[in-house]
C-alpha positions as CSV (number, residue, x, y, z in Angstrom):
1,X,74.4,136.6,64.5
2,X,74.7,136.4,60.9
3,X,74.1,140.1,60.3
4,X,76.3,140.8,63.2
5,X,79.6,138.8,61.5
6,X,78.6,140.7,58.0
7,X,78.8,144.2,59.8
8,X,82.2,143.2,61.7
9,X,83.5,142.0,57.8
10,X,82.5,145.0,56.3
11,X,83.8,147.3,58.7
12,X,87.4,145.7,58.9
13,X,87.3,145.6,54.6
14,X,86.1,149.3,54.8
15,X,86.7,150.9,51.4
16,X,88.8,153.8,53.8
17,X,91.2,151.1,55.1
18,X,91.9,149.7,51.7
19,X,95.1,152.0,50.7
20,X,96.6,151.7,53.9
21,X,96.0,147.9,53.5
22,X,97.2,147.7,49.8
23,X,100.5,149.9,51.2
24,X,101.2,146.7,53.5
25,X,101.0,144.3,51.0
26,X,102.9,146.9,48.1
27,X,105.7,146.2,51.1
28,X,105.2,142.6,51.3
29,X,105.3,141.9,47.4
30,X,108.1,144.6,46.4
31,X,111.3,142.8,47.7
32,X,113.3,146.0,47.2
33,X,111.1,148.2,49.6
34,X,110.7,145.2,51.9
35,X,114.5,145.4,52.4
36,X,116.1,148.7,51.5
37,X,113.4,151.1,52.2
38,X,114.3,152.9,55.7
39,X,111.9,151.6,58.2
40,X,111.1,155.3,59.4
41,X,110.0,156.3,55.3
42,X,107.6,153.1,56.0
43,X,106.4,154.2,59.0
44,X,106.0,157.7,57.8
45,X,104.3,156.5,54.7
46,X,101.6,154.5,56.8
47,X,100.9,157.4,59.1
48,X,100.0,159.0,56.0
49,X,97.9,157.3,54.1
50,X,96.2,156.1,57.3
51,X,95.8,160.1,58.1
52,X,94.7,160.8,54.4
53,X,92.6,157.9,53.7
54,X,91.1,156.9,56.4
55,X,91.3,158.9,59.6
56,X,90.2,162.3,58.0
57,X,87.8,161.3,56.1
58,X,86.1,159.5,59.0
59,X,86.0,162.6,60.9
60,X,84.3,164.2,58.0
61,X,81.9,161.7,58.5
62,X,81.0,162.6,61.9
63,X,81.2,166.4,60.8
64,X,78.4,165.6,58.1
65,X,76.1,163.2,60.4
66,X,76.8,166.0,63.3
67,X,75.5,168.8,60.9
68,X,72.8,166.2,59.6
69,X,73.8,166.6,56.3
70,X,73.8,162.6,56.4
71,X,71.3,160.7,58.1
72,X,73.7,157.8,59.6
73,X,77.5,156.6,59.0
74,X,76.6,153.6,56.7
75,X,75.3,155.9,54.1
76,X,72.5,153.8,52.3
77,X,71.6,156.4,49.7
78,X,73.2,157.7,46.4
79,X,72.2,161.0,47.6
80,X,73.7,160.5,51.7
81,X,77.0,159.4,49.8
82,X,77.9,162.3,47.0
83,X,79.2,164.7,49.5
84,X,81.4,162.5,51.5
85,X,82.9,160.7,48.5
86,X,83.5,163.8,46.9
87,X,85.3,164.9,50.0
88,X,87.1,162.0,50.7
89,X,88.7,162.0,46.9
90,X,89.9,165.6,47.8
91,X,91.8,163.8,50.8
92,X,93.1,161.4,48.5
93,X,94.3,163.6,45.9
94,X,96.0,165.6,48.6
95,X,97.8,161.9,49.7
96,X,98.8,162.3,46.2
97,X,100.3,165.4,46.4
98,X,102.3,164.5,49.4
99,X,103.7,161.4,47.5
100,X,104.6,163.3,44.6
101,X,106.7,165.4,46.1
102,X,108.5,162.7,48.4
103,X,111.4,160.5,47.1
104,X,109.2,157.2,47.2
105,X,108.7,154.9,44.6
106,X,106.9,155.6,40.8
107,X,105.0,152.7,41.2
108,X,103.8,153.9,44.8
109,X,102.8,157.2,43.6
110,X,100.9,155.4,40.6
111,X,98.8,153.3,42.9
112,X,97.8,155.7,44.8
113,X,96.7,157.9,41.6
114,X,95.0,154.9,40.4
115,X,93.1,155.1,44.0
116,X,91.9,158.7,42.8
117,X,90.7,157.5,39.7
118,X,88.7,154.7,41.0
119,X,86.6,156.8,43.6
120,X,86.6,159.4,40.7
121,X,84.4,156.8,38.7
122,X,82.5,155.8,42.0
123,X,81.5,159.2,41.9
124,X,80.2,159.3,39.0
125,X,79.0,155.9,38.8
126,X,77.1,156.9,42.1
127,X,75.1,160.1,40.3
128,X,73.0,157.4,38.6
129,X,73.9,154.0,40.3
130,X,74.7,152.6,44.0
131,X,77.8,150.3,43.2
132,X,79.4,148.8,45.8
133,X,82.6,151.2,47.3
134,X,83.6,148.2,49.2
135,X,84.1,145.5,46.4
136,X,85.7,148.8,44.4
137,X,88.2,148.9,47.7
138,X,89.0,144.6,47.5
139,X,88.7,144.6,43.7
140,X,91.3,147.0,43.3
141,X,93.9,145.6,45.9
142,X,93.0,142.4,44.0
143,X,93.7,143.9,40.4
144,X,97.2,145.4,42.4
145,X,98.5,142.6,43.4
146,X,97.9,140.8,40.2
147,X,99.8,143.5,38.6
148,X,102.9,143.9,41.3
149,X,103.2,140.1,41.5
150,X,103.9,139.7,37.8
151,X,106.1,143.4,37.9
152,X,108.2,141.8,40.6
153,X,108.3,138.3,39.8
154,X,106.7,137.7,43.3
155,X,104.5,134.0,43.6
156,X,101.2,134.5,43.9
157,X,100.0,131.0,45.3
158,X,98.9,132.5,48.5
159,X,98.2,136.2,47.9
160,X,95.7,136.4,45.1
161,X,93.6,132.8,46.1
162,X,93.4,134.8,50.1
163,X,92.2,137.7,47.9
164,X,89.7,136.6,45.8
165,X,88.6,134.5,49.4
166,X,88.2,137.6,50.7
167,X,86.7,139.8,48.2
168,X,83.7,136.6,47.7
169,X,83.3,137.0,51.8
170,X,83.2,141.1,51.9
171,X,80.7,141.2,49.2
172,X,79.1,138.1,51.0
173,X,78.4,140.8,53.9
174,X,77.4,142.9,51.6
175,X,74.9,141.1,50.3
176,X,74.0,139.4,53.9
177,X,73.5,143.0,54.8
178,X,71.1,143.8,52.5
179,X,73.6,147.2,51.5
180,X,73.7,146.3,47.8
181,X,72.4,144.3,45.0
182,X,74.5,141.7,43.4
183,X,74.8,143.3,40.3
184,X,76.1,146.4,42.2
185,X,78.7,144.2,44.3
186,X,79.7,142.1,41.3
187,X,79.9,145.4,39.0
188,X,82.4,146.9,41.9
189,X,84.2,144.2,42.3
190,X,85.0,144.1,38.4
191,X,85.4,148.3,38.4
192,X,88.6,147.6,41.3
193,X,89.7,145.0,39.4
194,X,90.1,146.6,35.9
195,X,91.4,150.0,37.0
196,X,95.0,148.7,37.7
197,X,95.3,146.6,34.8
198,X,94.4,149.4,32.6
199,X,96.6,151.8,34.5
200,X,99.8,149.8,35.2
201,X,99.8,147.4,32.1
């Protein structure tokens, strides 16, 4: 049962969904897009990144585990994971691309950048080292709200405490799951952290 909870946990905190996730709560903590941003741009915006980030590189999953240049979806070696990360920051950078050229918000476009560079260093981290990609994901929605509360003055009594509740459960599963070590979930929660801090301060 236990391992059964961790596998549901890790699958609804994939590291996939976190963009479209951290969109939502870009929305919730930015008053001015809460309120004056169109809700079609919103809804084009999450059809987006969900497409980008999430649903395409899924299917490239499938692709890769079809071709059996992977062995199974949950990836448990450095080596079954270099080719879809690598793939998968394509997608992103192409989300990029997208937002660039639309009239959306600096600070959107920025986060999503700071997306690229943090599966950039999983990359590399992931040549020598299995850190964690989820606690990367929660870490750096964590680290962005941390930032955007204090850019728009927005309390964060409930936000970051449900955060850090959350990242301590995901890399719980983790952990429960026997997917990582703790020193590779702690170092990836601390990577996610740091990359918006650095990047938005």
């Amino acid at each position: 049962m236990e391992r059964r909870i961790a596998t549901i946990i890790s699958y609804l905190f994939h590291p996939l969904l976190m963009p479209t996730y951290g969109l939502f709560l870009f929305f919730y903590l930015d008053k001015h897009a809460s309120y004056f941003l169109p809700f079609e741009i919103k809804r084009t915006l999450v059809i987006m990144t969900l497409c980008f980030t999430f649903v395409l590189p899924v299917l490239n999953a499938f692709i890769l585990l079809r071709l059996k240049i992977i062995r199974s979806l949950d990836m448990h070696t450095r080596e079954e994971r270099r080719l879809p990360l690598l793939i998968t920051a394509i997608f992103y950078f192409s989300q990029y691309y997208l937002l660039h050229e639309a009239e959306v918000s600096s600070t959107l476009k920025l986060l999503m950048l700071i997306a690229i560079i943090s599966i950039t260093l999983t990359i590399i981290i992931n040549v020598f080292w299995k850190i964690s990609a989820h606690m990367i994901g929660i870490g750096g929605i964590t680290g962005m709200a941390i930032i955007l509360c204090s850019l728009f003055n927005t309390p964060a009594a409930v936000v970051l405490p449900l955060l850090f509740l959350v990242a301590g459960i995901v890399g719980y599963a983790r952990l429960t799951l026997e997917a990582h070590r703790p020193a590779e979930v702690y170092a990836g929660f601390a990577l996610g952290l740091l990359c918006p801090m650095v990047f938005l301060f």
